[in-house]
C-alpha positions in Angstrom: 17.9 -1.4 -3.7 17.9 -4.5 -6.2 14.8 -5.5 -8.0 15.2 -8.5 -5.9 11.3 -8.5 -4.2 11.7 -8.2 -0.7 10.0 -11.1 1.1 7.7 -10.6 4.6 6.9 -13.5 6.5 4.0 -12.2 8.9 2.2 -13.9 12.0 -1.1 -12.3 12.9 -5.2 -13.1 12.4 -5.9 -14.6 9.5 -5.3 -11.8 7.5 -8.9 -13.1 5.1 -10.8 -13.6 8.8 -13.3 -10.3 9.2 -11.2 -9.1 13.3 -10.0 -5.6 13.0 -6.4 -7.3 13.2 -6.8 -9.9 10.1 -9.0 -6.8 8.2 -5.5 -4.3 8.5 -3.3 -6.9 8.3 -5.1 -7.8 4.5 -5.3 -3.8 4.2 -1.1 -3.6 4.8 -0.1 -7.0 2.9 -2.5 -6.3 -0.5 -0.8 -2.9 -0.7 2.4 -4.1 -0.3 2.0 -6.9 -3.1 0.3 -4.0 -5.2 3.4 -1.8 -5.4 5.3 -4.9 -7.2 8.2 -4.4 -4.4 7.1 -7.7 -2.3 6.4 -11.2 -1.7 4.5 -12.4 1.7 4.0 -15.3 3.8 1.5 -15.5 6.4 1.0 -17.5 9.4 -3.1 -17.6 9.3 -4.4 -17.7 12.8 -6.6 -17.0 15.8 -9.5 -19.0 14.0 -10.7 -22.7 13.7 -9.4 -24.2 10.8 -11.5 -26.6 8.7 -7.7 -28.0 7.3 -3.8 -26.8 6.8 -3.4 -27.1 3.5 -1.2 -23.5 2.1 -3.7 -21.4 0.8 -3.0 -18.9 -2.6 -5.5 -15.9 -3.8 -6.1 -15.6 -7.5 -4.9 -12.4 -7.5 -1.6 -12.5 -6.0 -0.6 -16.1 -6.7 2.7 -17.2 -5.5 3.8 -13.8 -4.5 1.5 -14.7 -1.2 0.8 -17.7 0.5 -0.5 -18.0 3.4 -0.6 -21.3 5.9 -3.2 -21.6 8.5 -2.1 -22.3 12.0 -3.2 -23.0 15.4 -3.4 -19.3 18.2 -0.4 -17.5 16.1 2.2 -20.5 15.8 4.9 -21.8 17.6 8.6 -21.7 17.8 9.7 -24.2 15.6 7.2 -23.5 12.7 8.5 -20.4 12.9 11.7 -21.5 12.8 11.0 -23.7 9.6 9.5 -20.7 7.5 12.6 -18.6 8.2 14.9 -21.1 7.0 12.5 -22.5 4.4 11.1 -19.3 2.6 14.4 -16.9 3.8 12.2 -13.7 4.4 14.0 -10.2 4.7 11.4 -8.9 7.1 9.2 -10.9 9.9 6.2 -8.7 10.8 3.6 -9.9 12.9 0.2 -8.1 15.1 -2.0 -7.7 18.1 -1.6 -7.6 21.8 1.5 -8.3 23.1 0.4 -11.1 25.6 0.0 -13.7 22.7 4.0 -13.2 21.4 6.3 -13.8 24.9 6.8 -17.5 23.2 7.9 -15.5 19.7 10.2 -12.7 21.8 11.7 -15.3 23.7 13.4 -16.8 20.4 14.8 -13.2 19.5 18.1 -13.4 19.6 17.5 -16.2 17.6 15.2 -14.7 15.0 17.1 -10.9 14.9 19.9 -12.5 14.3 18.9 -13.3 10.9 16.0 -11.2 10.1 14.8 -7.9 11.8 11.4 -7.7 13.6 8.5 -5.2 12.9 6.1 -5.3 15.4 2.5 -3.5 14.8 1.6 -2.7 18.3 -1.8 -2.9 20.0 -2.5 -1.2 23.8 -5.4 0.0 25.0 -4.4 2.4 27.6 -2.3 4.0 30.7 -0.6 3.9 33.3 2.5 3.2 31.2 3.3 -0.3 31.0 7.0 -1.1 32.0 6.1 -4.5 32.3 6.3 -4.5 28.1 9.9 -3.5 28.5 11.4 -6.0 27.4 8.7 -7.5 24.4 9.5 -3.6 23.2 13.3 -3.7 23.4 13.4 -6.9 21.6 11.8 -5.6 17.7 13.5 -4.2 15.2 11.0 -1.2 14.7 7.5 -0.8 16.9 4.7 0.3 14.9 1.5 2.2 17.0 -1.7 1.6 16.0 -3.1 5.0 18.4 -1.3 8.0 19.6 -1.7 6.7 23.2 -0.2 3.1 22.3 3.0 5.4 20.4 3.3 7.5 23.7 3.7 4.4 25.9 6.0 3.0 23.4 8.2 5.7 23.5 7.8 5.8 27.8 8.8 2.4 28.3 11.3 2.1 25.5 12.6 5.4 24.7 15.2 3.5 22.8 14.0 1.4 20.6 12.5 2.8 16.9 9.0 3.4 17.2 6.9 5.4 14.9 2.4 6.5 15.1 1.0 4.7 11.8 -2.7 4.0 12.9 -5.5 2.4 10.8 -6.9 3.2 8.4 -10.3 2.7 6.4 -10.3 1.5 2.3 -13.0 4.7 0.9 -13.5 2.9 -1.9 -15.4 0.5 0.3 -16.5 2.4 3.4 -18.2 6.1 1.7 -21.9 7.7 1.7 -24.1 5.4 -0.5 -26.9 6.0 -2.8 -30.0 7.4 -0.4 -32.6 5.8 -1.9 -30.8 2.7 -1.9 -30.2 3.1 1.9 -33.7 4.2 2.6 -34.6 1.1 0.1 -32.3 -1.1 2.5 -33.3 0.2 5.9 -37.0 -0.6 4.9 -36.9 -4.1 4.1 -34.4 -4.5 7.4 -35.3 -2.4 10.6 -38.6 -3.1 11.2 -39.3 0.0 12.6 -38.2 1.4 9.4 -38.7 5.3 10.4 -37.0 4.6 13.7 -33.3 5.7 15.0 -30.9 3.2 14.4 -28.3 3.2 16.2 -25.6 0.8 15.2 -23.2 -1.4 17.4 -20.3 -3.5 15.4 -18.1 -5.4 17.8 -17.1 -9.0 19.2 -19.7 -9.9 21.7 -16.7 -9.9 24.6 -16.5 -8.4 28.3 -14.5 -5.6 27.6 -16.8 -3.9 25.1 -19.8 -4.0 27.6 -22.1 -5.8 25.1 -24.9 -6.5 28.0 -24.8 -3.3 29.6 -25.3 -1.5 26.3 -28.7 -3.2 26.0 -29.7 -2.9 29.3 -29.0 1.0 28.8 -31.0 1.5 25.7 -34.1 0.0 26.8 -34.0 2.6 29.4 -33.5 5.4 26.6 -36.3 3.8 24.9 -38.4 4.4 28.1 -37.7 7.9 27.9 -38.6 8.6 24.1 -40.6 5.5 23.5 -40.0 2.1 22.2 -41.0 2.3 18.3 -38.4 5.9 18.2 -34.8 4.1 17.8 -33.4 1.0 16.6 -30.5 -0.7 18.2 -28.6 -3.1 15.3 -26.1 -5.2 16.9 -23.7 -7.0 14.6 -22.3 -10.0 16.7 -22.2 -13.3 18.3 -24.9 -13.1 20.8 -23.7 -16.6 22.1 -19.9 -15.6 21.8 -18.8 -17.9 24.6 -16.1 -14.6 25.9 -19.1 -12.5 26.4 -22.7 -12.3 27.4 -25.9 -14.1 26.4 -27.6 -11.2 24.2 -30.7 -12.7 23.5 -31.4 -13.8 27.3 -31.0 -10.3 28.2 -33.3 -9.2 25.3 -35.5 -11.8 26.3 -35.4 -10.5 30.1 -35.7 -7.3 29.6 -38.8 -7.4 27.0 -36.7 -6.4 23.8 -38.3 -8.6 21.1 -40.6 -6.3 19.2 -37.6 -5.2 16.9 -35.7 -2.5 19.4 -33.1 -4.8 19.2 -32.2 -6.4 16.1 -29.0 -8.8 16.0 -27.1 -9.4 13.1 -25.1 -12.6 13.5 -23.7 -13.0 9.6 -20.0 -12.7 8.2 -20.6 -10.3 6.0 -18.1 -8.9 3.2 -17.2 -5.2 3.6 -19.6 -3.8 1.1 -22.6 -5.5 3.2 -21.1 -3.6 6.4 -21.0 -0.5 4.8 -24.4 -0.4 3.9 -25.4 -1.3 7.6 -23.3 1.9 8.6 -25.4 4.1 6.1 -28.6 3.1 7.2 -27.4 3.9 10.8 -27.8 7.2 12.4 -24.9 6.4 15.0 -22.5 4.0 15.6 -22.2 3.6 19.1 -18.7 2.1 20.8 -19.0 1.9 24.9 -16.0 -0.4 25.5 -13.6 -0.1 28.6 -10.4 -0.2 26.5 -9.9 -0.3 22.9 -6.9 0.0 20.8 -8.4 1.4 18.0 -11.8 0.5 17.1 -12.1 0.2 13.7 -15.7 0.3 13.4 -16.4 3.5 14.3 -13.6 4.6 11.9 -15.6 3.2 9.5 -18.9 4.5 10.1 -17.0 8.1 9.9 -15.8 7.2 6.0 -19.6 6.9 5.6 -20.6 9.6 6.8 -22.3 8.2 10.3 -21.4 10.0 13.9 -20.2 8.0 16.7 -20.9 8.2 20.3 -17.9 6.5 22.3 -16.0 6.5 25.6 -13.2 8.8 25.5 -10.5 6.0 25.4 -7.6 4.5 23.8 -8.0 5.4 20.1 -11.2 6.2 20.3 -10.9 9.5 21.6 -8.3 10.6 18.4 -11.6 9.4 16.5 -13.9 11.5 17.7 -12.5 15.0 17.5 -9.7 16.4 15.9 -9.0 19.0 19.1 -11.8 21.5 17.2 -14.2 19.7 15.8 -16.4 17.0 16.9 -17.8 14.1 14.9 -20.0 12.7 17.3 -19.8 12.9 21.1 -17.2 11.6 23.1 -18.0 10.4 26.9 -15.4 10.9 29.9 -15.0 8.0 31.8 -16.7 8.3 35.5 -14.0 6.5 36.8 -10.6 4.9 35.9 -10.1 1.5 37.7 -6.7 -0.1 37.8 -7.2 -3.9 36.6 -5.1 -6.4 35.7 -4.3 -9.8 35.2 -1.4 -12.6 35.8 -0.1 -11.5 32.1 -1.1 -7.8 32.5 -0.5 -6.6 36.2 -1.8 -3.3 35.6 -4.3 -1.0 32.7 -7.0 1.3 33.3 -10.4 0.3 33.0 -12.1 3.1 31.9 -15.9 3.0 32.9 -18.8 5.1 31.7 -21.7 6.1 34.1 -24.9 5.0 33.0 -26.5 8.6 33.1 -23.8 9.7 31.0 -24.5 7.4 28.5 -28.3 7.4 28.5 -28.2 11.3 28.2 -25.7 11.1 25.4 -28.2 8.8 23.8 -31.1 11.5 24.3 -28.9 14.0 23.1 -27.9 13.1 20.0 -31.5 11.6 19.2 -32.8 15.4 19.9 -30.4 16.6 17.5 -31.6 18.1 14.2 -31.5 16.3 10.7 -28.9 19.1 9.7 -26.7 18.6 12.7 -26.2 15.1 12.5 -25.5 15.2 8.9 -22.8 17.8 9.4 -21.2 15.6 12.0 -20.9 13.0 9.5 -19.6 15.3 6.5 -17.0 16.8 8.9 -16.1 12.7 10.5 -15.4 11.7 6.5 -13.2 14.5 6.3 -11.1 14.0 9.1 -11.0 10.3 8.0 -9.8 11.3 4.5 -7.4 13.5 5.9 -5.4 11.1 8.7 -7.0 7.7 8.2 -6.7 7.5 4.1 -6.0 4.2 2.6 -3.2 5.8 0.2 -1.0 7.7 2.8 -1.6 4.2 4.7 0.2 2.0 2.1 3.0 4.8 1.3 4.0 4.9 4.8 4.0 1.1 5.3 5.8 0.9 2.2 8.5 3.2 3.5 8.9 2.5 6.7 9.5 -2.2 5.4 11.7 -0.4 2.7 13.6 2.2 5.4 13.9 -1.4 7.9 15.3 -3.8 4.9 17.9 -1.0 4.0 19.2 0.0 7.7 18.7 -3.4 9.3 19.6 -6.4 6.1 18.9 -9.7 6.4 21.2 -12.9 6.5 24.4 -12.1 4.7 23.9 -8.8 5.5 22.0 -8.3 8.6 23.3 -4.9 10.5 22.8 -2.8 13.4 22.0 -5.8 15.7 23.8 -7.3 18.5 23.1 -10.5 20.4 24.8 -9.7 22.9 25.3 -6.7 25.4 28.1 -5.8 28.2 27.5 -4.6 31.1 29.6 -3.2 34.1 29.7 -5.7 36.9 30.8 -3.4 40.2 
């Protein structure tokens, strides 16, 4: 390799923007730029933009620049970075439903420059209906062992490896008690309650509504000044429910339910998953769920549905570091973009009791659920083996695929037998 720096033009969230996509994609870029090896240009999107002006960061200066942009981008702006900047490597992340305008300029695109895709699914059946999107990348990174087993179902043929999340522990870790206790006092009102902390975009899929409508009938059974529920969202998020009408409905206003609508930095978050006793995540699907990842690097159990990459969260196939909920039923769902994916629904009871459960738990218990969580974060979720693999695997595509001059191992074209 030269010490020419290799350059990365990425599409994605704005990787500044607080999603679980724009937080990894910061996470992959910054340790990228810290080795020294690379320069990156981002395509800033999925959030309003106050103007379009290419934005810099005092730390990394020219070696990144990123230009907001409207959903992801289109073709042609696209097409003018890659002939503008020249990157080696376009990289780009989420769901594959918001890329069929990027995949359909491929052959245009690979013919140049290969294509990393970091790949987000949420669950089975398999779907062969990503076929193509999958055949037509360079390399397919998996956020979740169940998103790298469908990769390699559907498209057994095309490179695909399991690099999932990961958490920054110089962020996310146990804090100071007193400080916490300190915290938890001037916030929760009922400070000596059970908090039980929720950290998610107020949208369908994550069963926002029914979470509150669950716990007020968990606070019937152990009383209403006993637990906490904190709720870091939109309650007005126009793709989910109305929070506070459902509060208001349901007689929640005495501090059972606190919402915390903020942006916060990362530090602030952390600090809201120490004062917690659980971190609760109920949704239907979920790729990952980096919250609950999170609130394990602090120390805090999580009670979740046993889906997508939730479920390699919870337990490591010995331990547990929280409880993990079986879905009551898996309904096949789907949409004009997405025929087919499991739904996977939680029974109320379940739930409820789970709540009870882990609220009857001892001090001692709970706090060894944590310590053993942190530990299997450290282990497979570190920041450091995070960056080395990224590092390896853009290094390991620059090498065996080139770029312009020397772009290899990629052919526009195909034959096939016509009988």
């Amino acid at each position: 390799m030269t010490d020419k720096k290799i350059k990365i033009l990425t599409l994605g969230d704005h990787p500044l923007s607080p999603s679980g996509v724009g937080t990894q994609s910061k996470y992959i870029i910054e340790g990228m730029l810290q080795t020294g090896k690379y320069e990156v240009i981002s395509f800033g999107g999925a959030i309003k933009h106050e103007q379009y002006q290419p934005q810099k960061t005092e730390q990394y200066g020219d070696d990144w620049i990123i230009f907001p942009v409207d959903g992801y981008g289109t073709q042609d702006q696209v097409r003018s970075a890659i002939r503008q900047h020249r990157p080696d490597i376009l990289w780009f992340m989420t769901d594959p439903r918001f890329y069929g305008w990027l995949w359909d300029i491929e052959n245009e695109i690979r013919s140049i420059v290969p294509m990393v895709y970091y790949h987000v699914w949420d669950n089975y059946p398999p779907p062969r209906f990503n076929k193509a999107f999958y055949d037509s990348n360079d390399h397919i990174a998996c956020i979740s062992k169940v998103t790298y087993d469908v990769v390699k179902t559907v498209a057994p043929d095309t490179n695909s490896c399991y690099l999932p999340h990961a958490v920054d522990g110089k962020i996310f870790n146990k804090f100071d008690p007193k400080k916490v206790e300190e915290f938890k006092k001037q916030n929760i009102k009922n400070s000596d309650s059970m908090v039980f902390f929720w950290n998610n975009r107020n949208a369908r899929r994550k069963q926002s509504g029914a979470l509150i409508w669950w716990f007020k009938e968990f606070l019937d059974r152990v009383g209403h000044d006993k637990a906490t529920l904190l709720m870091h969202t939109d309650p007005k998020d126009p793709h989910g429910q109305d929070l506070e009408h459902i509060m208001s409905e349901l007689g929640l206003t005495d501090g059972e339910v606190l919402l915390s609508r903020e942006k916060y930095p990362p530090e602030n978050l952390a600090m809201m998953y120490n004062i917690a006793d659980c971190t609760i995540n109920i949704a239907d699907a979920e790729g990952f769920g980096l919250a609950t990842l999170e609130s394990l690097a602090c120390e805090t159990p999580i009670i979740v549905n046993m889906t997508g990459g939730l479920q390699e969260q919870v337990t490591d196939g010995e331990n547990w570091f929280g409880l993990g909920l079986e879905p009551c039923a898996k309904a096949i769902i789907g949409s004009q973009d997405v025929p087919y994916i499991y739904e996977d629904r939680l029974n109320k009871e379940v739930f409820i009791d789970a709540l009870e459960k882990f609220y009857n738990l001892s001090p001692e218990a709970r706090a060894e659920m944590g310590r053993l969580g942190c530990e299997h974060v450290t282990k497979n979720y570190n920041f450091d083996t995070f960056i080395k693999e990224w590092d390896e695997l853009l290094v390991k595509v620059h090498n065996s695929c080139g770029s312009w001059g020397n772009r290899k191992n990629y052919t526009p074209y195909e034959f096939k037998e016509i009988l």
